[in-house]
C-alpha positions, -999 to +999 in steps of 0.1 A: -824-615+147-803-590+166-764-596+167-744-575+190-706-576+196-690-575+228-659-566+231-634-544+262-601-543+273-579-573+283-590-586+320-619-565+321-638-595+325-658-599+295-661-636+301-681-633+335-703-610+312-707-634+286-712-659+309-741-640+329-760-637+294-752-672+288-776-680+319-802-656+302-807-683+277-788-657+245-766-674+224-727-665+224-698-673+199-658-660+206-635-645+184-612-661+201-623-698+197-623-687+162-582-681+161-583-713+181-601-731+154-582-715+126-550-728+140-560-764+135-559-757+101-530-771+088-520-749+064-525-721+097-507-736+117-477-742+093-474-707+079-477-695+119-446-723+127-426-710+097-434-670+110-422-681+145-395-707+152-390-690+183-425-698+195-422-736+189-416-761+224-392-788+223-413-813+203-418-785+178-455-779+189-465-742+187-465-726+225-494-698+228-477-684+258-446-679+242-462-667+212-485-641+232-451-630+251-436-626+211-463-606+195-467-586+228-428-571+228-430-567+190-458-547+172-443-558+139-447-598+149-484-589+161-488-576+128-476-601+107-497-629+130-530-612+125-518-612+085-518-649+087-552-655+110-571-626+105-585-635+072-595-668+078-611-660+118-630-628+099-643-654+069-655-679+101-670-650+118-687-631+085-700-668+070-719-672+107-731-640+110-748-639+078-762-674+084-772-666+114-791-639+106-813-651+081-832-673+105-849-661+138-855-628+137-862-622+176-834-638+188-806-620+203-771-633+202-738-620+211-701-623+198-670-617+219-648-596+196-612-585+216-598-564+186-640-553+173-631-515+168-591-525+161-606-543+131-633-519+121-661-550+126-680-533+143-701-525+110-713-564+109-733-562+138-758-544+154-744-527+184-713-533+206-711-534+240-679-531+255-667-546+290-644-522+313-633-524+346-608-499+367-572-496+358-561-508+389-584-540+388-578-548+348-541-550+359-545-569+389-568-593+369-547-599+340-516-609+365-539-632+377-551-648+345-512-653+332-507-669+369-534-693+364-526-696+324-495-705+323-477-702+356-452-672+359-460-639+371-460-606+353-438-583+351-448-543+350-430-535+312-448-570+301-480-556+313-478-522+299-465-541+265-499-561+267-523-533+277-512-513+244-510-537+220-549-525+223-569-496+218-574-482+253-604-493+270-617-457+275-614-453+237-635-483+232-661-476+256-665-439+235-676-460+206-698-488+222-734-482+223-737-497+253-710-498+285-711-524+311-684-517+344-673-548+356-653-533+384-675-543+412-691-577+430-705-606+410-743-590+426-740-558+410-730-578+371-757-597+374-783-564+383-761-546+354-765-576+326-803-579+339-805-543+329-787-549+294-804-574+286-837-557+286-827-532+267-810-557+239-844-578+237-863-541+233-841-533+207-841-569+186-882-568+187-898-558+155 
């Protein structure tokens, strides 16, 4: 079995890509459900209550949108989050992959990663592709997202706070093995993904 993480900047549109090997038939699992999973732990989702009072709605549940806007001004609140959820969404992801890879050998599968190179994961797997997009699109895209997420609009220094609370997407595209441009129509990802995809299958045959 071949396991390859995919990972790019914020808005770059890793989930259309994601979702166009989804219709290939290859297998995909998400960092991110991961963290969501994690936080219905209740032992998570205590110690991420007690870290951030601040992020808590009136009936004391834990608001993600506040939270994102919390970690996103504050390096040192991002920091101490991922010290409460990293371990346990990297021993989720590390217990799958190494099941996972025991059975199957020629299937390919895929798993989102947002922070792969962040993290230094990219060592479990057995290539990375990374998602990118132009500048001027991933911002446009990711005031769009928060519009449709959660209802209030962007501002420019709340973008910029988002966009480096990650490693530049040109810096991750430098170490991917492979590079997919999602700047352009829905057409051209497919014919780009079509391509990928014959490459990944190439590589994950014996």
């Amino acid at each position: 079995m071949a396991i390859w993480a995919i990972t790019g900047g914020i808005a770059c549109g890793k989930s259309a890509v994601i979702a166009a090997f989804e219709r290939r038939g290859v297998t995909c699992y998400s960092a991110d459900k991961d963290a969501r999973d994690v936080l219905k732990d209740p032992i998570v989702d205590q110690a991420v209550r007690d870290a951030f009072p601040d992020a808590l709605d009136a009936t004391g549940q834990l608001d993600r949108a506040i939270l994102g806007q919390l970690i996103y001004a504050d390096s040192s609140r991002r920091t101490l989050l991922g010290q409460i959820m990293h371990p346990a969404i990297r021993a989720r992801m590390k217990t799958r992959i190494e099941q996972n890879q025991r059975y199957e050998p020629e299937r390919l599968e895929l798993y989102e990663v947002p922070l792969l190179f962040e993290g230094g994961l990219e060592v479990w797997f057995d290539g990375t592709i990374c998602v990118t997009c132009s500048p001027d699109i991933q911002r446009h895209r990711l005031i769009e997202r928060h519009r449709d997420r959660y209802n209030t609009t962007l501002t420019g220094e709340e973008i910029d706070q988002i966009l480096a609370s990650q490693l530049p997407v040109a810096v991750k595209a430098e170490r991917a093995d492979i590079v997919i441009d999602n700047s352009g129509s829905t057409d051209d990802l497919e014919s780009k993904v079509e391509s990928v995809m014959e490459t990944l299958i190439s590589k994950a045959r014996p």
